[in-house]
C-alpha positions in Angstrom: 78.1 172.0 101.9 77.6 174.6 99.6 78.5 176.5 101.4 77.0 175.7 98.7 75.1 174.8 95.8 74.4 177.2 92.7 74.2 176.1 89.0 76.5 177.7 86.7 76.3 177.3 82.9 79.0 176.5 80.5 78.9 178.8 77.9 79.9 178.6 74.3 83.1 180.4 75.3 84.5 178.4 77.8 84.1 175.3 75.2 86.4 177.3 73.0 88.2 177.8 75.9 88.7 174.1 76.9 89.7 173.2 73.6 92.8 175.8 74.0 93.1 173.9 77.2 93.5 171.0 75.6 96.1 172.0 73.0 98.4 173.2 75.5 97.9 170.6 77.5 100.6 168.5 75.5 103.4 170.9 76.3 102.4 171.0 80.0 105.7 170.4 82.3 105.6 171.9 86.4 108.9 171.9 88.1 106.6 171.6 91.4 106.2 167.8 89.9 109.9 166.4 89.5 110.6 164.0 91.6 114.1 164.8 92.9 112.8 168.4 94.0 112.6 169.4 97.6 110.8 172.7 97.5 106.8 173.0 97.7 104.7 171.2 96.4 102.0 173.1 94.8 97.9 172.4 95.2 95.2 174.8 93.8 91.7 175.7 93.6 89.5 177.8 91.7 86.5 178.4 93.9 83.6 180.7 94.8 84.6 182.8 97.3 82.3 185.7 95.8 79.3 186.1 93.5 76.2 183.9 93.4 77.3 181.5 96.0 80.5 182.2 98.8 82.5 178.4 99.5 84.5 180.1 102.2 84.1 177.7 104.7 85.0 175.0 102.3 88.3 176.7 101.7 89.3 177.1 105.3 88.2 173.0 105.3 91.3 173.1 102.9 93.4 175.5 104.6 93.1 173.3 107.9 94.5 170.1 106.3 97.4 172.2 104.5 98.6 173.7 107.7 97.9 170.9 110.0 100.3 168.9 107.1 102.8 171.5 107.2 102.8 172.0 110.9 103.7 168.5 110.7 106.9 169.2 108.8 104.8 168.5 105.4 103.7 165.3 103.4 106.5 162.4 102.9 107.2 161.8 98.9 109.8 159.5 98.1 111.2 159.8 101.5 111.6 163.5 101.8 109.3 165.7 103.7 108.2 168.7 101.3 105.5 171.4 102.6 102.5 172.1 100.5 101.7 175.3 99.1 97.6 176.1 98.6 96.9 178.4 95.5 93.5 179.5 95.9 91.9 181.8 93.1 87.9 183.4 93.3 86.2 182.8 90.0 83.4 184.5 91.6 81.0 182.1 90.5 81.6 182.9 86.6 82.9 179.7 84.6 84.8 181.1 82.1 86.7 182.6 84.9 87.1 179.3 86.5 88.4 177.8 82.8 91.6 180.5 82.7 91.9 179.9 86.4 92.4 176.2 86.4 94.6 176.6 83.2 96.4 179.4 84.7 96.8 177.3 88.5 98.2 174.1 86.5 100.8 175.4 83.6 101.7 179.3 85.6 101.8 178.1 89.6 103.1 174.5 88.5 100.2 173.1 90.5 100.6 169.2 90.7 96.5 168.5 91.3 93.6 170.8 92.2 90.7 170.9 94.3 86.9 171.4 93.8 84.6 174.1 93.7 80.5 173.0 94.0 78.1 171.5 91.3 77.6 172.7 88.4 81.2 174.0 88.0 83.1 170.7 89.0 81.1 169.3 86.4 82.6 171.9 84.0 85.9 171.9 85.9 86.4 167.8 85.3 86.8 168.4 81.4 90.0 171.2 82.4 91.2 168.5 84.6 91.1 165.7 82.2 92.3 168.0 79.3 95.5 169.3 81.6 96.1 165.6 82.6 95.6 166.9 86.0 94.5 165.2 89.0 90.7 166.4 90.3 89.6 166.0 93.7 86.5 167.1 94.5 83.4 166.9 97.0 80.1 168.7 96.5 78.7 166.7 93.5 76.5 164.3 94.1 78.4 161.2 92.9 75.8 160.3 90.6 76.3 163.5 88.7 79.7 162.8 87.8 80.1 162.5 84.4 82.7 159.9 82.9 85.8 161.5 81.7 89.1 160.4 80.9 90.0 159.3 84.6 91.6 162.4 86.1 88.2 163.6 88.6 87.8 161.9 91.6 84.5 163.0 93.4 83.8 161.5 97.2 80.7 163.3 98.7 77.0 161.8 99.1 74.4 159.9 96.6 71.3 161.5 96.2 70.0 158.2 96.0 71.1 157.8 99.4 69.2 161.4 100.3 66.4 160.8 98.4 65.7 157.1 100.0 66.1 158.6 103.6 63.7 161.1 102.6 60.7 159.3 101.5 61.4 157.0 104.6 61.1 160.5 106.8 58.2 161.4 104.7 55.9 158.2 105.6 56.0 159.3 109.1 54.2 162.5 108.6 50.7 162.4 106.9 50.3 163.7 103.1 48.1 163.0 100.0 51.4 162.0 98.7 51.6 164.5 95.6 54.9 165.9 94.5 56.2 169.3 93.3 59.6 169.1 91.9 61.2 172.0 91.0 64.9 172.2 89.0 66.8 174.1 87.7 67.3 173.9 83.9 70.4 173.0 83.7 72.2 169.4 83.4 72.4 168.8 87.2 69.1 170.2 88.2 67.2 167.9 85.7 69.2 164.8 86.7 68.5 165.5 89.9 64.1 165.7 89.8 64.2 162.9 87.3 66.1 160.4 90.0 63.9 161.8 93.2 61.0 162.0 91.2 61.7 158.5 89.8 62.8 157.5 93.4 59.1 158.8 94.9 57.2 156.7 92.6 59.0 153.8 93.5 57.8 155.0 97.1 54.5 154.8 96.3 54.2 159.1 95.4 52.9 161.1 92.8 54.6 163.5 90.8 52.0 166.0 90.6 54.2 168.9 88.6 57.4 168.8 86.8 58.9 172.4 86.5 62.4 173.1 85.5 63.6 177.0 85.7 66.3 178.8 84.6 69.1 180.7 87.2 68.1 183.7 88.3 64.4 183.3 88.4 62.8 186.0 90.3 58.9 185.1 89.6 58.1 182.1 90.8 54.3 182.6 90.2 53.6 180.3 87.8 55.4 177.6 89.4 53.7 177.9 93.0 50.5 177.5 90.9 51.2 174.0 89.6 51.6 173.5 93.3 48.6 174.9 95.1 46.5 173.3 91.8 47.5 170.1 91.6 47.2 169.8 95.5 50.8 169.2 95.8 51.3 168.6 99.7 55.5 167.7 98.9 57.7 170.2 97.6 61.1 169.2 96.1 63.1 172.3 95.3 67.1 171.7 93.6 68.4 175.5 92.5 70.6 177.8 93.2 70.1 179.5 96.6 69.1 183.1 95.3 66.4 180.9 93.6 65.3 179.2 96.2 65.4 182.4 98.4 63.0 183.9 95.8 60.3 181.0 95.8 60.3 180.4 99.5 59.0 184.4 99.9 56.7 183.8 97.4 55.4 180.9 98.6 54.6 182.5 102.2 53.1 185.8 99.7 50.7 183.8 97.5 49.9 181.1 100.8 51.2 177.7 99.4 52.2 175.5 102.1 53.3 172.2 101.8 53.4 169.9 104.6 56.8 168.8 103.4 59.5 170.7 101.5 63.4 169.7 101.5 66.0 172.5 99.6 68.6 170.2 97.9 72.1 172.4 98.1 70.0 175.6 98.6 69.5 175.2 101.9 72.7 173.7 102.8 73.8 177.3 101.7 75.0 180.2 104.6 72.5 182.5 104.1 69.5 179.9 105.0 69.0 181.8 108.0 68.1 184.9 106.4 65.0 183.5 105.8 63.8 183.6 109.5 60.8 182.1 110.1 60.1 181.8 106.3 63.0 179.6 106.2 62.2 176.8 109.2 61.0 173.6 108.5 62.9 173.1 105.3 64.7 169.9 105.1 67.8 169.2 104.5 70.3 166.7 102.9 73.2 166.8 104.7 76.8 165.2 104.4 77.9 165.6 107.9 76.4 166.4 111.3 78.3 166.6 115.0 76.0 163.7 116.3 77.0 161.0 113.5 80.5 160.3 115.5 82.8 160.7 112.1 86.3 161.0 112.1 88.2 164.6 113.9 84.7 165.6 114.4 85.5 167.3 117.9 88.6 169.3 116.0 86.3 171.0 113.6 83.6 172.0 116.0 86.8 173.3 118.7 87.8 175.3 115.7 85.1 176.5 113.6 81.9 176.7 115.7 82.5 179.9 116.6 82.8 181.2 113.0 79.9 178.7 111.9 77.5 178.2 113.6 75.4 176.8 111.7 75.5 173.0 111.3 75.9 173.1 107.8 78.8 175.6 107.3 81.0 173.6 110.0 79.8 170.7 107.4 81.2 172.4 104.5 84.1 172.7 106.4 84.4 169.0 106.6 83.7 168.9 103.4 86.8 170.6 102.5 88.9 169.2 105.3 88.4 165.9 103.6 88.9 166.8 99.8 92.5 168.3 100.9 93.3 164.9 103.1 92.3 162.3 100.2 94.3 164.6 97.8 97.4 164.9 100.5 97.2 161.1 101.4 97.9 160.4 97.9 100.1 162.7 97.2 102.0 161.1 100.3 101.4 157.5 98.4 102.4 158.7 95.1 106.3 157.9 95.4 106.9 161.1 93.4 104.8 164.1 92.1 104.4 163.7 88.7 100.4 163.8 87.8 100.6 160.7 86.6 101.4 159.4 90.0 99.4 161.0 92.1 96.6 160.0 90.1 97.7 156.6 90.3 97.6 156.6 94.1 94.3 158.1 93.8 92.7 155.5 92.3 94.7 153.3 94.7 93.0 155.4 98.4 92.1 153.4 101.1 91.1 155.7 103.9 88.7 157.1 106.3 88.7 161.0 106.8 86.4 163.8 108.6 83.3 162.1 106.0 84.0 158.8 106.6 85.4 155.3 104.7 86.6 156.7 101.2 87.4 154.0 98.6 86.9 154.9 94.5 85.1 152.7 92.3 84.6 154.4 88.8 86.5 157.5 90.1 83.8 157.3 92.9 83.3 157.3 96.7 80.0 157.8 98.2 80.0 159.3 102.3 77.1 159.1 104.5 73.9 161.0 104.1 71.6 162.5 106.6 68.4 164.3 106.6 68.6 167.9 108.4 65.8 170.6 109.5 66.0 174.2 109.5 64.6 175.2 112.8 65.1 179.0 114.5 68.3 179.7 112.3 70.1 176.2 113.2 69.8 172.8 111.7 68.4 169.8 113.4 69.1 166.2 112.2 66.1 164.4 112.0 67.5 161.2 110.4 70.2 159.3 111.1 72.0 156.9 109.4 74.7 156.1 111.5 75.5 156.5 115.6 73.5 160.3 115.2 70.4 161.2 117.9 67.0 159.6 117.8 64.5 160.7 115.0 62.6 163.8 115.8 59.4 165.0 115.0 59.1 167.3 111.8 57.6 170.8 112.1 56.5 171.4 108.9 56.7 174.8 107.0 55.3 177.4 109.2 
């Protein structure tokens, strides 16, 4: 997913720089976007290829659709078959970077609509996208984390809802005293996030023991693993960025806290899991795709990226971006020209399924299937299905 998941502020800067977004956005005019031309037609991206968190296998997600498209002769618009060109640009995790990028991908390389990045910064990169009057599609946002805007972001990927009920389900098979550690990050989605899984496991009958909310970049996790071993806390719920996560999950082995349950939401979807070794198995997982769930092209992915990724959730963030770039090119292909205006139009107008599954908008929304994953010797194991995946297995535990 991510390859995935960090938090990334929004800084005072890039508000200044999104309101010099927005006043050029007026005189914004791509010759990629007439509708009587016959040359590319220009998609971008601003993504994390470096930095905090590395998306590669997200991009090459979008790279597959754009050259199984073109190998096609291209997408159909208006009756003519026109190739499409991929712009992709590292913002190296920084999102003031990300700001000039997506301003610089939209009104410099003529770029018709743009693709994601993860979390935090689609959240940041919606108001670009609605300031540019520029078609958004994204994945890796929880749907319930999109913000409303001014209709231009379109986000299909999984609920937490969805995660969080599956969870609680997989938790009553496995015995507890039912006490909760949530841990955040401090940041807008991290907070939304522990309040609806913390308000989710009191509905399931838990208690939220502690509460903590850190900031990025936390390397002393002492006082957090405390609240934990003090309050008894047998359930851990941990939502930062990975090289957070990393930190606590050493520290929790060094100071001999050991809950019975613990699930990494976006952390440990992250490459880079695996470096944990042993320190690392037993973590759950919230997953958006597995190779058991019988999804769409599901044998074309694993043919052509296993080898790369092993690990089930890179070749899942390589879905992840397979799909983004087919909703996007579908509509595109729907859109009768390639004016924004149209595109976005047809977007609101999808009625698909693609490598995640069914993907219909309501509220600029489409919600895919969720599944519940375990970090076991390097590789994840899904644990719980929710639709044609392997029986439920037993859970392991943190070692």
């Amino acid at each position: 997913m991510r390859t995935l998941r960090p938090s990334l502020r929004l800084a005072c800067t890039t508000v200044c720089a999104a309101l010099l977004v927005a006043g050029c956005a007026g005189n914004h005019t791509s010759s990629a976007g007439s509708a009587s031309s016959t040359g590319p037609i220009v998609i971008g991206t601003s993504i994390s290829l470096s930095g905090n968190t590395v998306l590669t296998s997200i991009k090459d997600g979008y790279q597959l659709a754009v050259d199984k498209a073109n190998a096609a002769g291209g997408v159909t618009v208006g009756g003519t078959k026109r190739k499409i060109k991929l712009v992709v640009l590292d913002n190296r995790s920084d999102t003031n970077t990300m700001v000039q990028q997506v301003r610089s991908l939209v009104l410099s390389s003529h770029a018709i609509a743009l693709l994601g990045s993860c979390c935090q910064q689609n959240i940041d990169m919606q108001g670009q996208a609605d300031a540019l009057k520029t078609p958004l599609m994204m994945g890796a946002l929880p749907v319930e984390l999109l913000p409303e805007g001014n209709g231009y972001t379109w986000d299909s990927f999984q609920s937490l809802a969805d995660g969080a009920d599956k969870f609680y389900e997989l938790a009553d098979t496995t015995s507890t005293n039912k006490k909760i550690l949530v841990v955040t990050s401090n940041d807008a989605e991290g907070k939304s996030t522990g309040q609806l899984w913390a308000g989710l496991g009191r509905k399931s009958g838990y208690t939220i023991a502690s509460t903590k909310a850190v900031p990025t970049g936390t390397t002393d996790f002492s006082d957090v693993i405390q609240s934990g071993k003090s309050t008894g806390a047998q359930v851990l719920i941990a939502s930062m960025a990975p090289q957070d996560c990393f930190a606590m999950w050493k520290q929790m082995k060094a100071l001999a806290y050991k809950p019975k349950l613990a699930i990494g939401l976006q952390c440990a979807q992250t490459p880079g899991w695996s470096s944990l070794g042993t320190l690392g198995d037993g973590t759950l997982v919230q997953l958006n795709w597995t190779d058991s769930a019988g999804l769409p092209e599901t044998q074309m992915i694993v043919d052509k990226f296993a080898k790369k990724y092993p690990a089930l959730n890179d070749l899942g963030s390589v879905a992840l971006g397979y799909h983004e770039a087919q909703v996007l090119m579908n509509a595109i292909s729907r859109a009768g020209d390639t004016t924004a205006a149209s595109v976005n139009k047809a977007l609101a107008a999808t009625d698909m399924s693609s490598a995640l599954g069914p993907v219909k908008f309501t509220a600029n929304k489409s919600t895919t299937p969720s599944f519940i994953g375990q970090w076991e010797n390097g590789r994840i194991q899904q644990v719980w299905p929710a639709e044609g995946a392997v029986p439920l297995k037993s859970l392991a535990g943190l070692r």
